[in-house]
C-alpha positions as a Markdown table, in Angstrom:
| # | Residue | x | y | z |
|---|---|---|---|---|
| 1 | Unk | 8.1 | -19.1 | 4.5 |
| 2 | Unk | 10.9 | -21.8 | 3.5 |
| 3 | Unk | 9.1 | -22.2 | 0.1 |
| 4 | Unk | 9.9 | -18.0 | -0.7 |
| 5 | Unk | 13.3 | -17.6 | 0.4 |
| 6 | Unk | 16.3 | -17.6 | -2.1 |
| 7 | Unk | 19.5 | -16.7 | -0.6 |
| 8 | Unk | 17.7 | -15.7 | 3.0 |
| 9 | Unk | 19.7 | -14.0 | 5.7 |
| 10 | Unk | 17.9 | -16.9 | 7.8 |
| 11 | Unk | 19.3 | -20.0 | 6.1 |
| 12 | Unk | 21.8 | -21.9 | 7.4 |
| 13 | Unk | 24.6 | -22.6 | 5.4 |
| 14 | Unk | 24.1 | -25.8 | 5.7 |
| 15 | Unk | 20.6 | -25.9 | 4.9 |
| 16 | Unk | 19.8 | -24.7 | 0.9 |
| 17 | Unk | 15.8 | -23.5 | 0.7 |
| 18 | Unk | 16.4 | -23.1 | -3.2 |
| 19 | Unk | 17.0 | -26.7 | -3.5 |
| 20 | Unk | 13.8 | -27.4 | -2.7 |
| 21 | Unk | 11.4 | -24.5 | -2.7 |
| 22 | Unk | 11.8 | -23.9 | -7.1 |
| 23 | Unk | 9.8 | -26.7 | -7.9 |
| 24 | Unk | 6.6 | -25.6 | -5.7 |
| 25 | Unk | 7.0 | -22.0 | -5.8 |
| 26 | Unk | 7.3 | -19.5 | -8.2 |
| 27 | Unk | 10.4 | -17.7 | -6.5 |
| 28 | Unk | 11.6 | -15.6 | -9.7 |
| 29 | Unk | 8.6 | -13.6 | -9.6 |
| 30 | Unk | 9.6 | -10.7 | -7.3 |
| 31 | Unk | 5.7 | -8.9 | -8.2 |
| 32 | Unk | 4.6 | -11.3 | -5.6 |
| 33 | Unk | 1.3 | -10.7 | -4.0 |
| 34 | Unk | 1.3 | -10.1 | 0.2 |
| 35 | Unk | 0.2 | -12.9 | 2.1 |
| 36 | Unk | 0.1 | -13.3 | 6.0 |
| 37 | Unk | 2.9 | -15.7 | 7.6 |
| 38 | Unk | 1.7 | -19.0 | 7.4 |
| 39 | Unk | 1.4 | -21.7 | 10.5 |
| 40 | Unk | 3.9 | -24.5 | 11.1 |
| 41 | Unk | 0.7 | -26.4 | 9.6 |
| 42 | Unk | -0.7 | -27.6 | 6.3 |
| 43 | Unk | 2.7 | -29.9 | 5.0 |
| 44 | Unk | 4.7 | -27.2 | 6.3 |
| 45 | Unk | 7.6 | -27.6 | 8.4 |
| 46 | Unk | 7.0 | -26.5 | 12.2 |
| 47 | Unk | 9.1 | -24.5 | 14.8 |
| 48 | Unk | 10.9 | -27.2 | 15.6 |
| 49 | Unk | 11.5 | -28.9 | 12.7 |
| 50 | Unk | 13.5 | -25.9 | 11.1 |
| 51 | Unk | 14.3 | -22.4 | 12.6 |
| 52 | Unk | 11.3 | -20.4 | 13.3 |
| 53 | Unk | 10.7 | -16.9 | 11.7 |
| 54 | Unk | 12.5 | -14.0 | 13.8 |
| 55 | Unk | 10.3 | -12.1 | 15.9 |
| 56 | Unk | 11.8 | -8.9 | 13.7 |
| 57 | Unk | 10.2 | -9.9 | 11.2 |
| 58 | Unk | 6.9 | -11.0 | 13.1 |
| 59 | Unk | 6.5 | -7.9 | 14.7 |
| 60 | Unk | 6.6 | -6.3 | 10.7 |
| 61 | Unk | 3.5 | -9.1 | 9.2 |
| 62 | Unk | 0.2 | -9.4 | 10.2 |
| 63 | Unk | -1.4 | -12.7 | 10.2 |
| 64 | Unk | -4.1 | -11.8 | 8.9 |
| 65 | Unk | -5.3 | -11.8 | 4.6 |
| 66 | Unk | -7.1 | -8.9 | 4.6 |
| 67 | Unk | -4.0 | -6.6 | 5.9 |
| 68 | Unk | -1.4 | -7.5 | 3.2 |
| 69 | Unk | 1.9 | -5.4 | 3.8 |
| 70 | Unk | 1.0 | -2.2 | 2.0 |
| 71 | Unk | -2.3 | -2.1 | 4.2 |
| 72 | Unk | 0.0 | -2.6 | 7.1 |
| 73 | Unk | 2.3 | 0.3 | 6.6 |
| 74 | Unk | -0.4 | 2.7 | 6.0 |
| 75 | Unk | -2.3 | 1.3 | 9.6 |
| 76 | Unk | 1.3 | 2.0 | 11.1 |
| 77 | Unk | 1.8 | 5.0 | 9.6 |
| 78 | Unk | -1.5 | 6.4 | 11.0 |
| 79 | Unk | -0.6 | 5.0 | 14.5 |
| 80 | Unk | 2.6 | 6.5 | 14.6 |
| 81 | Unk | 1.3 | 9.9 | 13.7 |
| 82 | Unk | -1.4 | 10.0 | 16.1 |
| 83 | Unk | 0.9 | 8.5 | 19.2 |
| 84 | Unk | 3.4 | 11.4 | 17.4 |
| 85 | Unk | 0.7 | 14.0 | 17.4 |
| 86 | Unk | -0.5 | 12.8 | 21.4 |
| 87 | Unk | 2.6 | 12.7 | 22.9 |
| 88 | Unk | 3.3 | 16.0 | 21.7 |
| 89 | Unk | 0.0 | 17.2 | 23.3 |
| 90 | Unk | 0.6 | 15.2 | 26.5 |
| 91 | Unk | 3.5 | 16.9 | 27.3 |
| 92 | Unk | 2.0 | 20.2 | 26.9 |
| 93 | Unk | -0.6 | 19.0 | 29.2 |
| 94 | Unk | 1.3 | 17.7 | 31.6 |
| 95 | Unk | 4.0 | 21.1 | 31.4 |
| 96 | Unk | 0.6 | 23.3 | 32.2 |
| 97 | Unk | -1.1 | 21.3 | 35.0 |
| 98 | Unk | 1.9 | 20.0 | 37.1 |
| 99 | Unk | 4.1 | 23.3 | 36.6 |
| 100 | Unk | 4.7 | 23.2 | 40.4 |
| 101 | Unk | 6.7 | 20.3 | 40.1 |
| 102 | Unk | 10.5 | 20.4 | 38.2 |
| 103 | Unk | 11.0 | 19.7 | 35.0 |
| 104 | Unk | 13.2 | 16.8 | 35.7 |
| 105 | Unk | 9.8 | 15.3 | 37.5 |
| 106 | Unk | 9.0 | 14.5 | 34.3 |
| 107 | Unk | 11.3 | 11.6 | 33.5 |
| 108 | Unk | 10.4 | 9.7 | 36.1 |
| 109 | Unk | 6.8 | 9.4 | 35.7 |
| 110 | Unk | 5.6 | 6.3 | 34.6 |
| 111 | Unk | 2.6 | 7.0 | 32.5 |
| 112 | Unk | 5.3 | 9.4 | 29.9 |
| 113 | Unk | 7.7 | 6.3 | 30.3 |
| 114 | Unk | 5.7 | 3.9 | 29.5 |
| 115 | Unk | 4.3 | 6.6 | 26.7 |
| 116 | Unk | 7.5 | 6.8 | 25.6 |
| 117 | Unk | 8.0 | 2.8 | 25.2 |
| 118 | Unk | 4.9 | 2.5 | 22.9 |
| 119 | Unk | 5.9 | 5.3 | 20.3 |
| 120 | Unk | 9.5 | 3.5 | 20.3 |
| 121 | Unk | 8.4 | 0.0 | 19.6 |
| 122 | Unk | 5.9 | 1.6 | 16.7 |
| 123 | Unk | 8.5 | 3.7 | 15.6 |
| 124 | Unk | 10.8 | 0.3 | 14.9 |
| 125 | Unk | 8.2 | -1.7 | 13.4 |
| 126 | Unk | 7.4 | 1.1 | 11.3 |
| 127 | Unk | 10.4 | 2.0 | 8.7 |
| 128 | Unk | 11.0 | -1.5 | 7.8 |
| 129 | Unk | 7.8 | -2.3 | 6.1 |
| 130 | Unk | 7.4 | 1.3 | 4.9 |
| 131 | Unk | 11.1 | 0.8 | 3.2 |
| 132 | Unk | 10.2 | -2.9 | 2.1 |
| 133 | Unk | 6.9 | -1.3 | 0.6 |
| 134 | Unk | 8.6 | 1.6 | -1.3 |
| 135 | Unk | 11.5 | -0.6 | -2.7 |
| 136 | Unk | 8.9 | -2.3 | -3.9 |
| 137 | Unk | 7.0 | 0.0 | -5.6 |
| 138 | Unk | 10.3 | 1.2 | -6.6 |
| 139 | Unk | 12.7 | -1.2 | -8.3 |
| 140 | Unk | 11.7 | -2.9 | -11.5 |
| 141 | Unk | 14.9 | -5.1 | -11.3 |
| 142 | Unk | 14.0 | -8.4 | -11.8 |
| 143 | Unk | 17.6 | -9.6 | -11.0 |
| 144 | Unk | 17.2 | -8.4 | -7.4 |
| 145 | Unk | 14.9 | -11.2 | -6.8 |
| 146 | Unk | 18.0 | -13.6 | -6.3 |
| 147 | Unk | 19.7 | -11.2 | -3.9 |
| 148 | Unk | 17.2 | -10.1 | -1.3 |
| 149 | Unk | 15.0 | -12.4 | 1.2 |
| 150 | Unk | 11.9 | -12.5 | 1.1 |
| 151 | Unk | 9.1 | -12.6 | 3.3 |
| 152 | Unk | 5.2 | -12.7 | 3.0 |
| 153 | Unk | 5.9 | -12.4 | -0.9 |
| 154 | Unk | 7.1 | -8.9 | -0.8 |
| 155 | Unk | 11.3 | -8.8 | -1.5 |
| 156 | Unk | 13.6 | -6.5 | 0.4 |
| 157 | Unk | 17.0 | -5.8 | -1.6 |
| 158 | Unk | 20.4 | -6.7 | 0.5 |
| 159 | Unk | 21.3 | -2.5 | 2.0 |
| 160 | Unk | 24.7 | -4.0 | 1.4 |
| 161 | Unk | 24.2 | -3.1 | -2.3 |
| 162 | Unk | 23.9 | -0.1 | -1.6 |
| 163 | Unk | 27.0 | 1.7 | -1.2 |
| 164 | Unk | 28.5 | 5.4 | -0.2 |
| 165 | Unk | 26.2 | 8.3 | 0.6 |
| 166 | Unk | 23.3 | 9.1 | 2.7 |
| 167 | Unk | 20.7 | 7.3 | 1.1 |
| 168 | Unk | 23.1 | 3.7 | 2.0 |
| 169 | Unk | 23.2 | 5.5 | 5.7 |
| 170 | Unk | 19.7 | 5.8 | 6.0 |
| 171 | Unk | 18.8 | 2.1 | 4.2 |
| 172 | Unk | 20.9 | 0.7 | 6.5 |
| 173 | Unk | 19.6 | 2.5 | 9.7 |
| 174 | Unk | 16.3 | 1.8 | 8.8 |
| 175 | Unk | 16.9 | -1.8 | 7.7 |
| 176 | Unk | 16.1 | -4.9 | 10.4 |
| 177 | Unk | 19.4 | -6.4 | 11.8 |
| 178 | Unk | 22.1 | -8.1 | 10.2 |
| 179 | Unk | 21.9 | -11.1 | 12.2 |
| 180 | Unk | 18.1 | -11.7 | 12.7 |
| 181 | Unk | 18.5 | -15.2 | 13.6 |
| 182 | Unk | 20.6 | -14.5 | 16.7 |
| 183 | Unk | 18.7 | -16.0 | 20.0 |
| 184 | Unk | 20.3 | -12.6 | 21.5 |
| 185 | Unk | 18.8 | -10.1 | 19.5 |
| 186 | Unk | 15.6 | -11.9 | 19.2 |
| 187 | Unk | 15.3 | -12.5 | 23.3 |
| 188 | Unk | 16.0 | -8.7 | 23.1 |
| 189 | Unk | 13.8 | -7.1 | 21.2 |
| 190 | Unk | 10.6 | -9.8 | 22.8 |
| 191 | Unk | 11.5 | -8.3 | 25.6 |
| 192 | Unk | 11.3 | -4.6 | 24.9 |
| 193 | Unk | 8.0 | -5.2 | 23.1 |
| 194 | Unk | 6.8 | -7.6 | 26.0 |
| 195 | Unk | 8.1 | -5.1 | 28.5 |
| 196 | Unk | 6.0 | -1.9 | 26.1 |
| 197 | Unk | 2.9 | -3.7 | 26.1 |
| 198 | Unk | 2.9 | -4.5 | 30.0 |
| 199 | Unk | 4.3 | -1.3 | 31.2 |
| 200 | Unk | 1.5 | 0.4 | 29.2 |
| 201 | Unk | -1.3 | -2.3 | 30.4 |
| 202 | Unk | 0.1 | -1.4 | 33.9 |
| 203 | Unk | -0.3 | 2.4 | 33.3 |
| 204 | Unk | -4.1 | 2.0 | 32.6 |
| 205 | Unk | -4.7 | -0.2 | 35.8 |
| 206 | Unk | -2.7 | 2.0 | 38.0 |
| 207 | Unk | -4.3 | 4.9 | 37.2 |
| 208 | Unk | -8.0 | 4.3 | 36.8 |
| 209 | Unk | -8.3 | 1.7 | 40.0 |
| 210 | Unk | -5.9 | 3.6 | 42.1 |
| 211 | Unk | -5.3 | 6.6 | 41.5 |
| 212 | Unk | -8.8 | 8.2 | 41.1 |
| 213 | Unk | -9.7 | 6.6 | 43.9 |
| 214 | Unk | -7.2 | 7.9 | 46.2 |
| 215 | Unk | -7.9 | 11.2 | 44.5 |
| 216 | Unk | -11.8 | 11.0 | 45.4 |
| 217 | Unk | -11.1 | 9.4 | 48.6 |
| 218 | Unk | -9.7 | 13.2 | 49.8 |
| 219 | Unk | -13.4 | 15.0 | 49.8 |
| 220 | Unk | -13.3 | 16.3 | 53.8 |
| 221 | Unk | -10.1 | 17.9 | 52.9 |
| 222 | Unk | -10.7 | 18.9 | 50.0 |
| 223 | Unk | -13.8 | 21.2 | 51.6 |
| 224 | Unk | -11.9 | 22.4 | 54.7 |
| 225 | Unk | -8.9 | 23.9 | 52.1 |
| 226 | Unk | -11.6 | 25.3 | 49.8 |
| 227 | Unk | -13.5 | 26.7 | 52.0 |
| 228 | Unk | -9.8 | 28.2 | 53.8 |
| 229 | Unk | -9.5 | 29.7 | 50.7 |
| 230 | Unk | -12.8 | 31.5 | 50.2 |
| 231 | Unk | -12.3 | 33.2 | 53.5 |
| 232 | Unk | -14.7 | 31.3 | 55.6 |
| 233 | Unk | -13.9 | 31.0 | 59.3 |
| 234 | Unk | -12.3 | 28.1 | 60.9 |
| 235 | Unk | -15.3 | 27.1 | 62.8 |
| 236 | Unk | -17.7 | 27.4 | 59.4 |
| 237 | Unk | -15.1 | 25.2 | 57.9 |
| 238 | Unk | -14.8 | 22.4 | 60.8 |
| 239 | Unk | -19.0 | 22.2 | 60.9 |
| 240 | Unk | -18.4 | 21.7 | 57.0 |
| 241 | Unk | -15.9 | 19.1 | 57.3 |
| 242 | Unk | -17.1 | 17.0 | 60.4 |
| 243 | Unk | -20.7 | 17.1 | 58.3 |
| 244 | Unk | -19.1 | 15.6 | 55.3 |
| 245 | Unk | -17.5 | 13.3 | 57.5 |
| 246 | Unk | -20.8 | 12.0 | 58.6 |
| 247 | Unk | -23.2 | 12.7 | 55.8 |
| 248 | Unk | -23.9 | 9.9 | 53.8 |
| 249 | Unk | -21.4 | 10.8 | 50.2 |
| 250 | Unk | -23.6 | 12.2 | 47.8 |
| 251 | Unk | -22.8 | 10.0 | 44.7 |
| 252 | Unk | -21.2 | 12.0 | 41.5 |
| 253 | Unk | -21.6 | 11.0 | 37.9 |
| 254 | Unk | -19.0 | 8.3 | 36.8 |
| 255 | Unk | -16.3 | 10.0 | 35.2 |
| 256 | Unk | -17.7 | 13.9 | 36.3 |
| 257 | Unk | -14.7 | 15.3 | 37.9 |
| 258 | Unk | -13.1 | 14.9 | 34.4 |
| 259 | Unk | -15.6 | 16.3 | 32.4 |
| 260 | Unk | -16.8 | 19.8 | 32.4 |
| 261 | Unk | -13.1 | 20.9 | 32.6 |
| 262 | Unk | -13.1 | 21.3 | 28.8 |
| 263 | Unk | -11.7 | 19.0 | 25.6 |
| 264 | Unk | -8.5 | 18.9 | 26.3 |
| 265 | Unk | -7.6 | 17.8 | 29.8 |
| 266 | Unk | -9.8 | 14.7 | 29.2 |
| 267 | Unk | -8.3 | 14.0 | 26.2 |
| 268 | Unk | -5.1 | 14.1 | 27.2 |
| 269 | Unk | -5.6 | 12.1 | 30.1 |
| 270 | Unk | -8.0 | 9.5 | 27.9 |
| 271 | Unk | -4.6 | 9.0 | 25.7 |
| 272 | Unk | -2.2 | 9.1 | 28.5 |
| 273 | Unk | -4.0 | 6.6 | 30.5 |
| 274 | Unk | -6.2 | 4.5 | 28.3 |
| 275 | Unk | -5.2 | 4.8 | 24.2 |
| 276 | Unk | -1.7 | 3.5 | 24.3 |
| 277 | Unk | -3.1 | -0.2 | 25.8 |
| 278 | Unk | -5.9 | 0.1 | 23.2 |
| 279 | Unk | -3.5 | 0.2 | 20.7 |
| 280 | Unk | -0.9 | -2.6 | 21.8 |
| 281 | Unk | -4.1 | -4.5 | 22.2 |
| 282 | Unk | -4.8 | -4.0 | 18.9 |
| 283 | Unk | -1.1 | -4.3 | 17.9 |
| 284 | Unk | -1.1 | -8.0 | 19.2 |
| 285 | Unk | -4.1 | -9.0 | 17.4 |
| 286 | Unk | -4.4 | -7.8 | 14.3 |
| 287 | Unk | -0.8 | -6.0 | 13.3 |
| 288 | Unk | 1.8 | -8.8 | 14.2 |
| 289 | Unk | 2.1 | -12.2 | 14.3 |
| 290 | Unk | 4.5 | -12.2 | 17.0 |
| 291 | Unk | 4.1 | -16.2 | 18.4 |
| 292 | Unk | 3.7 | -17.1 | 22.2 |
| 293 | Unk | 7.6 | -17.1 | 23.4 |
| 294 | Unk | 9.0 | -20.1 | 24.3 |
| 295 | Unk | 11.2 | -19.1 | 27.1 |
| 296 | Unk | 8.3 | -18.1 | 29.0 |
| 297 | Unk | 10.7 | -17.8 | 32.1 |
| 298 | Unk | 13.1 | -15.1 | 31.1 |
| 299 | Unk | 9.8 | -13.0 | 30.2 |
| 300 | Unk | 8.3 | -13.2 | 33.7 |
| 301 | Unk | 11.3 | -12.5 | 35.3 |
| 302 | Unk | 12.4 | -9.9 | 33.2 |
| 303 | Unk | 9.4 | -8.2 | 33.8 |
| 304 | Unk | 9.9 | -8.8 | 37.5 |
| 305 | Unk | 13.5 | -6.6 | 36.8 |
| 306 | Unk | 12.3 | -4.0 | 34.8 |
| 307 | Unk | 9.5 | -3.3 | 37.4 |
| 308 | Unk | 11.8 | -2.9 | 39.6 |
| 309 | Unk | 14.4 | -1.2 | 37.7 |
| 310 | Unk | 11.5 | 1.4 | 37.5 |
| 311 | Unk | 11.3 | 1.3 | 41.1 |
| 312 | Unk | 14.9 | 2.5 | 41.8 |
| 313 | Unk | 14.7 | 5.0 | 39.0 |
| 314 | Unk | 11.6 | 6.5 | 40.9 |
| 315 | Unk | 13.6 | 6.5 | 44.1 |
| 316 | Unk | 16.2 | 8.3 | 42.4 |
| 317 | Unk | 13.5 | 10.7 | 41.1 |
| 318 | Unk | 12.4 | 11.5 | 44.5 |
| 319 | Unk | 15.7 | 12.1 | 45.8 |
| 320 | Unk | 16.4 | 14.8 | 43.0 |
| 321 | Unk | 13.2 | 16.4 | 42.9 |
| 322 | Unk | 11.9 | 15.9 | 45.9 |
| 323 | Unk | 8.2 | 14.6 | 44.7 |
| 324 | Unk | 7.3 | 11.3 | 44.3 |
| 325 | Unk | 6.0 | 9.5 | 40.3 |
| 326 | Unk | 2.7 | 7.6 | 42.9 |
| 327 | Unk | 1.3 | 8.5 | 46.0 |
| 328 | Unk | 2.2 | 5.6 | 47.2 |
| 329 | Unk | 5.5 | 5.7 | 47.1 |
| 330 | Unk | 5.3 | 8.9 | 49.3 |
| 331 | Unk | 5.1 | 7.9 | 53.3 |
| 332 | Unk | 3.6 | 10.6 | 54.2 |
| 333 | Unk | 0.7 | 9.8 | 52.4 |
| 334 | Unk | 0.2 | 6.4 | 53.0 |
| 335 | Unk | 1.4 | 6.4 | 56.7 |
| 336 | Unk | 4.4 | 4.1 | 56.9 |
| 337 | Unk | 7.3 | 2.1 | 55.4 |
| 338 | Unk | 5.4 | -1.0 | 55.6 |
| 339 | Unk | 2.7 | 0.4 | 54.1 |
| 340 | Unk | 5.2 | 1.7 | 50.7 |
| 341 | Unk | 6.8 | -1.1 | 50.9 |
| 342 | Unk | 3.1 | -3.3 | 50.1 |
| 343 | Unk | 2.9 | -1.3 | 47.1 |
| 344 | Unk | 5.7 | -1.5 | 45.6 |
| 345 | Unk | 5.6 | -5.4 | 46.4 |
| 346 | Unk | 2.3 | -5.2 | 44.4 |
| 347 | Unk | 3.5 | -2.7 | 41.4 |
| 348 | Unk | 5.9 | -5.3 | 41.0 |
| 349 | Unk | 4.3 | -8.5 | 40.9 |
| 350 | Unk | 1.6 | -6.6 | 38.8 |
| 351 | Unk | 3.2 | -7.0 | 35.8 |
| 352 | Unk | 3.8 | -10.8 | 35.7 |
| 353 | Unk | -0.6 | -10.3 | 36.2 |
| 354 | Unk | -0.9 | -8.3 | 33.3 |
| 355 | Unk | 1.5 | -10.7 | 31.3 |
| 356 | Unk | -0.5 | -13.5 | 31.8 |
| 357 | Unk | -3.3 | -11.2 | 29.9 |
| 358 | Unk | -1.2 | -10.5 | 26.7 |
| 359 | Unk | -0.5 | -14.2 | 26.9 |
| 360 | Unk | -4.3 | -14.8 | 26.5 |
| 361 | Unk | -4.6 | -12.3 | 24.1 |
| 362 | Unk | -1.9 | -13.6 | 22.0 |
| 363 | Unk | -3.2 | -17.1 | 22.2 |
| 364 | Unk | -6.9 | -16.0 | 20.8 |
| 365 | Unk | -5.1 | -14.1 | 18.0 |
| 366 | Unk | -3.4 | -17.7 | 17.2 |
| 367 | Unk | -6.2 | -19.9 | 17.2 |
| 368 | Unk | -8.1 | -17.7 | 15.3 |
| 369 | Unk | -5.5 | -17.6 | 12.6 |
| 370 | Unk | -4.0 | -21.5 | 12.7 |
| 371 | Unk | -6.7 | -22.6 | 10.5 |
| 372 | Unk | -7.0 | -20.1 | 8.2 |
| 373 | Unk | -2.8 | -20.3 | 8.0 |
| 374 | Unk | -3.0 | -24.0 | 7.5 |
| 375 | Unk | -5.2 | -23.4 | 4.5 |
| 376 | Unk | -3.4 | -20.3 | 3.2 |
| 377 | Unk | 0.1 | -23.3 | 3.3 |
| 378 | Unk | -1.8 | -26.2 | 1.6 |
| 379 | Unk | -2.8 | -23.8 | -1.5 |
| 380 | Unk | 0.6 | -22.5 | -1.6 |
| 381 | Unk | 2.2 | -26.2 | -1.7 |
| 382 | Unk | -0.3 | -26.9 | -4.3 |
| 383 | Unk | 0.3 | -24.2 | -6.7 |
């Protein structure tokens, strides 16, 4: 918000937001209440008009009132702590039931990867607001007010004045970069959270419309190896697979090869393959206000890369381990090149699919909060 910032990293030198933000705001109070980012509405100067706030510091505000900053740290802490606690958990899951594969199978599977790319992005967005929260809480210097920017009313001192030692390590680690303004950075980072969010929207998709029904779609030989293994003779086991070839499919419970096996396989999978796009789903709508991006463009056809980019590293995974990340990608199991080569083409233009939904998504978060931000500026101008 132009109207809070004194001395902002975001100003141009040109422009001076002091000049005219004192007589409207009260800027030397640095006990300022949280409020969400406000709209380009309500007297307010829009996107265009002057430089738009940084998707950094988007992705650390919720647009919402009733999830002021301090709220928000706490709701990302708890996130961050669970994804910690599951991934942990996953792993061990996923060490026990696929211990006939490598190790190194590991790092190219998609569902840890894109696993891996949530807990990162929540990770980021976490420390900033936790260290803006406790500075806070923290400093009683009123004189900081003039030397830190500020955003959503709560300040965050300059980590430049903090020199020598650890702690001015660690502040500055932690802190959001030096340059937020740069179109770089910012095309960056949209694109790591853009690329988190599809890749883990992808995940879910994959797995409960493809894989479990390639996985049910093996009954007949699924009964001719188990009943090779109980000892029953070939014969026996032909009659048993040529009548289950015929026999109309005895329909299961939804969901029934999963259950039964106990808490913890189903949890597991549950958060591998469903929790983490529940959360970014709630991460779009109710914990940033990241905007829709302009450069629409270099979003789609980044995502086009980075699927794949995944591709080749899975390639490279099968050439070192010897076992495919999807079935699919395996000829033998699908029957032909032409055949791998189909779903691969549709793994990849999946993403721009599932794109198009956090678009949507996005835009129902901003309608729902344009009014209420147009209001929220029009008080603020008239205080």
């Amino acid at each position: 918000l132009g109207h809070r910032y004194c001395r902002s990293r975001l100003s141009s030198p040109r422009i001076s937001f002091c000049a005219w933000a004192t007589p409207i705001a009260r800027a030397r109070d640095c006990k300022m209440s949280s409020t969400p980012l406000l709209a380009g509405a309500g007297g307010l100067p829009g996107p265009r008009v002057m430089q738009d706030h940084p998707v950094f510091l988007r992705a650390s505000h919720s647009p919402w009132r009733c999830i002021p900053q301090n709220v928000l740290v706490v709701l990302r802490g708890i996130v961050l702590a669970y994804l910690t606690a599951t991934s942990a958990m996953i792993m061990h899951y996923k060490l026990t039931e696929e211990s006939d594969k490598p190790l190194a199978h590991h790092l190219f599977d998609f569902s840890l990867i894109s696993q891996a790319l949530v807990l990162v992005y929540h990770l980021i967005t976490f420390v900033s607001p936790l260290q803006r929260t406790i500075n806070l809480a923290t400093s009683a210097d009123v004189s900081l007010c003039s030397q830190s920017w500020t955003f959503t009313h709560l300040y965050y001192p300059d980590p430049d004045d903090n020199e020598g030692g650890i702690e001015s390590w660690i502040i500055k680690a932690m802190s959001l970069p030096r340059n937020m303004a740069s179109p770089r950075k910012q095309a960056y980072f949209s694109m790591f959270y853009t690329t988190a969010a599809v890749f883990a929207f992808m995940n879910s998709n994959i797995y409960w419309f493809i894989t479990r029904q390639h996985e049910a779609a093996a009954g007949p030989d699924t009964l001719l190896v188990a009943a090779a293994a109980t000892g029953t003779d070939f014969l026996t086991a032909s009659v048993l697979t040529t009548n289950a070839s015929t026999m109309a499919p005895i329909p299961d419970a939804p969901f029934s090869d999963l259950f039964g096996e106990g808490w913890f396989n189903i949890f597991a999978i549950v958060n591998l393959h469903g929790a983490t796009s529940v959360i970014m789903v709630l991460e779009m709508l109710l914990c940033n206000s990241i905007k829709l991006p302009l450069a629409l463009g270099f979003h789609f056809f980044g995502l086009l890369f980075n699927s794949g980019l995944y591709l080749a590293w899975a390639a490279l995974g099968k050439a070192v381990t010897g076992s495919s990340p999807f079935f699919w990608l395996d000829e033998a199991e699908v029957g032909s090149k032409e055949a791998v080569i189909a779903y691969c083409i549709g793994f990849v233009l999946l993403s721009p699919v599932m794109y198009t939904m956090m678009l949507g998504l996005v835009g129902i978060r901003q309608g729902l909060t344009k009014s209420r931000g147009g209001g929220g500026a029009q008080e603020t101008l008239d205080s």
